[in-house]
N, C-alpha and C positions, 0 to 999 in steps of 0.2 A: 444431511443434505443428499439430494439425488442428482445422477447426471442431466436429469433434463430440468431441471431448477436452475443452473450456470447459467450466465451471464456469454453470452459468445456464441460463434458457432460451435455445430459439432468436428467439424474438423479440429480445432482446436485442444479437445480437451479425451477424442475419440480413441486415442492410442492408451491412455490411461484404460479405458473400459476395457478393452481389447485386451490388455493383460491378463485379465478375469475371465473373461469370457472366454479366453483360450487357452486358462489354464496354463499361464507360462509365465504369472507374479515373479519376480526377481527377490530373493531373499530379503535387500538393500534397493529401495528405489529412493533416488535424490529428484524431487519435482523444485524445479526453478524457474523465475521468470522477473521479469519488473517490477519493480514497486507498484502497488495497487492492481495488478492484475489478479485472473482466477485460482493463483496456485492455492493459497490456503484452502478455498471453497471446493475445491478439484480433490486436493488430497483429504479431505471430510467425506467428500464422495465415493473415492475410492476405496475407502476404509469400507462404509457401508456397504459397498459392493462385496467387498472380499467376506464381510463377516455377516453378510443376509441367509439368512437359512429354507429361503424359498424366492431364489433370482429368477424372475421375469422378464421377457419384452428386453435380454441385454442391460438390466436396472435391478438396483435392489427393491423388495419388492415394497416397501417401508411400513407394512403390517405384521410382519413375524417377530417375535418378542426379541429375536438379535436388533432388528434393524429399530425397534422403541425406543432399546436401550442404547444403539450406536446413535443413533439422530438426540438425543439428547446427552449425551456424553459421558453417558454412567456406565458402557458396558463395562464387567471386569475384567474383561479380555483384550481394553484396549486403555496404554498404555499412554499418559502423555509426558512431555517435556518439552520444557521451554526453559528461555532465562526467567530469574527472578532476583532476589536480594536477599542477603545471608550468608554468610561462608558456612554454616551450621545447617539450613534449612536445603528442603528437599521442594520438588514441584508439587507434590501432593497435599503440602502446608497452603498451596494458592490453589487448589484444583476447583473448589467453590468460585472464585472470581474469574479462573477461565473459563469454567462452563458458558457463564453469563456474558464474556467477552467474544467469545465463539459465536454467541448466538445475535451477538449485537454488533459486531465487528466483524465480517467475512472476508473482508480484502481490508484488515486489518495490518498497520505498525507496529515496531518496536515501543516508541514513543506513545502509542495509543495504548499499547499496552500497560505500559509503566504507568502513565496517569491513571488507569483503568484502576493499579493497584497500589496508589499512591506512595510510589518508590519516589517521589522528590529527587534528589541529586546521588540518592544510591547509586551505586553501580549494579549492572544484569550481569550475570554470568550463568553458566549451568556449572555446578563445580563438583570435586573428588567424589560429595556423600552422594550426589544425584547418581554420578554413574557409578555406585556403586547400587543404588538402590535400582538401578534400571539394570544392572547384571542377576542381582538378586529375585525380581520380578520375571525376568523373563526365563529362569532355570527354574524356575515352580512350573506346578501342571496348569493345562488351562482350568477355566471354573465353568463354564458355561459353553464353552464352542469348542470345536477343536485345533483352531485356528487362537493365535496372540498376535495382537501388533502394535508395534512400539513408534508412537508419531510422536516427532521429533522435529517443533518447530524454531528455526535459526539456530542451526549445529554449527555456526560460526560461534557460537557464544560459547562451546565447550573450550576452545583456544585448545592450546596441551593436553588439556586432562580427556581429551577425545583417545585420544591414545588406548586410554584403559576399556576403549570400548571394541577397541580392533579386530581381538579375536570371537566375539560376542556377534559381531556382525558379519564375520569372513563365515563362522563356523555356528550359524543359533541352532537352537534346541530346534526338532519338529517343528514344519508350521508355524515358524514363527517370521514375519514381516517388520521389516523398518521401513517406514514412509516419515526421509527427509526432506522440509519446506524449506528453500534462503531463496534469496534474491540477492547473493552476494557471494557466489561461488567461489572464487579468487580467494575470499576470507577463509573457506574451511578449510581442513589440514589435506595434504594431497594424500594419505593414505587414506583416508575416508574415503574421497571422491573415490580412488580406484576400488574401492568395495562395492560400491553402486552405480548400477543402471541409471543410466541420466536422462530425463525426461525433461526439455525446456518448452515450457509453455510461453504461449505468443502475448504483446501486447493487447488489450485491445480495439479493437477499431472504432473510428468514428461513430460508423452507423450503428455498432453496436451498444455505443453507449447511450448514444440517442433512445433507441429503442426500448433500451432497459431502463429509461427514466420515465419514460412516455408512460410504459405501464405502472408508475408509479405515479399517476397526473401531472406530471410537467408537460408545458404545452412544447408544442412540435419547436416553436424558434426559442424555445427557453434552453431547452433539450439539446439542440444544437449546440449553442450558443456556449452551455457547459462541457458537451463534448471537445470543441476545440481546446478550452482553457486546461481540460484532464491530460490532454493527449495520451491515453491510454491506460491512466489509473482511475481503475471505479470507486475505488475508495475517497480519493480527488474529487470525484463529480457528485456524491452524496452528500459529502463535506457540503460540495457549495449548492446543492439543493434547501441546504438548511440554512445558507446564510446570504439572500437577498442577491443570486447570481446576476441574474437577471438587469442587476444595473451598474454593474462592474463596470463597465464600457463607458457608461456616459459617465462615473465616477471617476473613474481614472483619467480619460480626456478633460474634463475640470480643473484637475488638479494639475495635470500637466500646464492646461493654461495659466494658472495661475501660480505655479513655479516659474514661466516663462516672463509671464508681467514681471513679477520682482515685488509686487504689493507687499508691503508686511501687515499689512491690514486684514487684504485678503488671505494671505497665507494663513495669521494666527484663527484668521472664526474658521477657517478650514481645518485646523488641528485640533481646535477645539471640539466639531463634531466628531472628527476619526477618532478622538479619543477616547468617546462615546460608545464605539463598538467593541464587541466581545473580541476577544483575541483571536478567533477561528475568523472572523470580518476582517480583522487588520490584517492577518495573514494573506488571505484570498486574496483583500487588494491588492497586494503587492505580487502577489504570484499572477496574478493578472498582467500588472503593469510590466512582469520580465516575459509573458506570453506577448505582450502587444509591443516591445521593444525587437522582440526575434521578426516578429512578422515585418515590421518597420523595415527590418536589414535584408528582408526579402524579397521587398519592392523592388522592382524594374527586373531582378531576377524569374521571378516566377510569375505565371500568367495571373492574373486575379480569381480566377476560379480555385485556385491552387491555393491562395492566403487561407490561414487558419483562423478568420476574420468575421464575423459579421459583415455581408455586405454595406450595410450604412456605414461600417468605421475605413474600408476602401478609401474613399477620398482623403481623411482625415490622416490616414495612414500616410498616402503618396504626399500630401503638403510637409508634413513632420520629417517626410524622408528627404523634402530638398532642403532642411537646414539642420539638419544632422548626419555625422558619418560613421564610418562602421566604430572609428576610436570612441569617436562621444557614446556610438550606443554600447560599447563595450565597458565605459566609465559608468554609465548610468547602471549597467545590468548587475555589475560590480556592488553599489550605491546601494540597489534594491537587496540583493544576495546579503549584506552585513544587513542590513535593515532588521531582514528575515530571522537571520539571526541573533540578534540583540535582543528583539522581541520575546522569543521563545523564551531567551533566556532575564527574562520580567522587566527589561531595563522602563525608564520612564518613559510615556509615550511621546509627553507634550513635548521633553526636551529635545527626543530623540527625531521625533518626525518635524521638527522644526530645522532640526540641524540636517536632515536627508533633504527637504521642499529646498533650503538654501544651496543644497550641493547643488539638486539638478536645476537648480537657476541659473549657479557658476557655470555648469556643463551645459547649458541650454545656450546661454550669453555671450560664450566662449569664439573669439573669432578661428 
């Protein structure tokens, strides 16, 4: 991937370039940011830069036989790590699955990942044999470039055994780069961080997600429409590109109403369709439904230009906001959040979203 392929402005992602371009790469760079933002696609980029053997125009030039092999992720000079499953197994036992996770997943999870490799209820780590093999790897010569770099995504996952990587990264062979990806700094070990240059990348924005769906045919108010629900993860807004976003809104407003009747009539043919839908659809709903419960609590606060809304759910919003309060929407939001999670974790639908429509009836009914 090349800088001007990102998703964002160039301010955003322009300090990364700029290392390169001025010649002043940091041994250890830690690239972090939000969930669903551009850091993984940013630091793919960066790699290409640093390892293109003919840089133009501030861009790798993605015609020289480094940048064929970095854009599809064979170079040998570039090294990767991630978690996987095994206390035995190294990252190179998965490196065929993250090729094709790379290239299909760019503002990719944890979680996407592990289904990518059907890890089931394994646990991820990166453990003792990986860094040893990533100590081993990077004290050989280069094969191809003169430059090595060892990308290193969620170094939260090494826990302790990061340790064994300390003097490797304070002190690498020549020309050799670490480009670390998290989204969860706090987790990695504080000797790491202080070995690396910290580079945090922004959410981000509205318009720019908008933008970047549009050039994917979503229309202008679909586009939107997704952008509010992402609030700032692209990954988010792909997701619901593919699973019927576009009628979240009058889906969820339905259901509300008919949590509110109390019908058991209506409630069960309404479980009975939700049931229907693929688990990325029951998901979305309900991440929906905790998007339009925030907005709800943000009525008479914020001017209406300002709601993260569809203008047509405005109205709908301000009624729901005069018989509900910040507790109820704070029960509900609650309600939604286990829902989220029961789900993932394959619980029954029928029972499950029977037993959640009945809560926000109590909490809707509730004097």
């Amino acid at each position: 991937m090349k800088f001007s392929q990102l998703v964002g402005s160039e301010a955003s992602w322009s300090s990364l370039r700029d290392l390169v371009t001025e010649d002043i790469m940091p041994h250890a760079l830690l690239i972090s940011g939000p969930q669903g933002n551009i850091k993984l696609a940013a630091a793919l980029a960066y790699a290409a830069y640093i390892m293109c053997e003919n840089k133009e125009n501030h861009e790798a030039c993605g015609t020289c036989r480094a940048c064929k092999k970095t854009f599809q992720h064979i170079h040998p000079d570039v090294h990767f790590s991630f978690p996987f499953f095994g206390s035995n197994a190294v990252s190179d036992e998965f490196i065929k699955p993250w090729r094709s996770f790379l290239g299909s997943h760019p503002y990719g999870t944890i979680s996407e990942w592990l289904d990518h490799i059907d890890a089931g209820n394994k646990q991820a780590n990166i453990n003792v044999k990986e860094c040893r093999a990533i100590i081993h790897k990077l004290n050989m010569q280069a094969f191809e470039s003169d430059k090595k770099v060892l990308f290193m995504w969620l170094p939260e996952y090494l826990k302790k055994e990061g340790n064994r990587l300390l003097k490797i990264i304070e002190e690498p062979t020549e020309n050799t780069f670490f480009i670390l990806i998290t989204a969860k700094v706090d987790h990695i070990l504080p000797t790491i961080i202080s070995r690396c240059q910290h580079i945090k990348l922004p959410p981000l924005q509205d318009e720019e997600i908008k933008e970047a769906l549009e050039t994917k045919g979503v229309t202008p108010d679909q586009a939107q429409n997704i952008a509010f629900i992402a609030e700032g993860n692209m990954n988010k807004a792909l997701e619901l590109t593919k699973n019927s976003s576009s009628t979240l809104d009058t889906e969820v407003l339905s259901w509300l109403r008919a949590c509110y009747s109390g019908k058991a009539i209506e409630i069960l043919n309404w479980v009975e369709a939700y049931a229907k839908k693929s688990k990325d659809d029951q998901k979305n709903f309900l991440s929906y439904g905790l998007h339009f419960l925030r907005e709800i609590a943000r009525v008479g606060i914020l001017d209406d230009n300002q709601l993260r809304i569809q203008e047509k759910e405005i109205e709908t919003a301000k009624k729901i906001a005069r018989i509900i309060n910040f507790e109820k929407i704070e029960k509900l939001s609650n309600i939604l959040t286990d829902t989220i999670y029961y789900i993932e974790r394959n619980a029954n639908i029928k029972i499950l979203m029977c037993d959640t429509s009945l809560s926000f009836k109590n909490v809707l009914r509730q004097k």
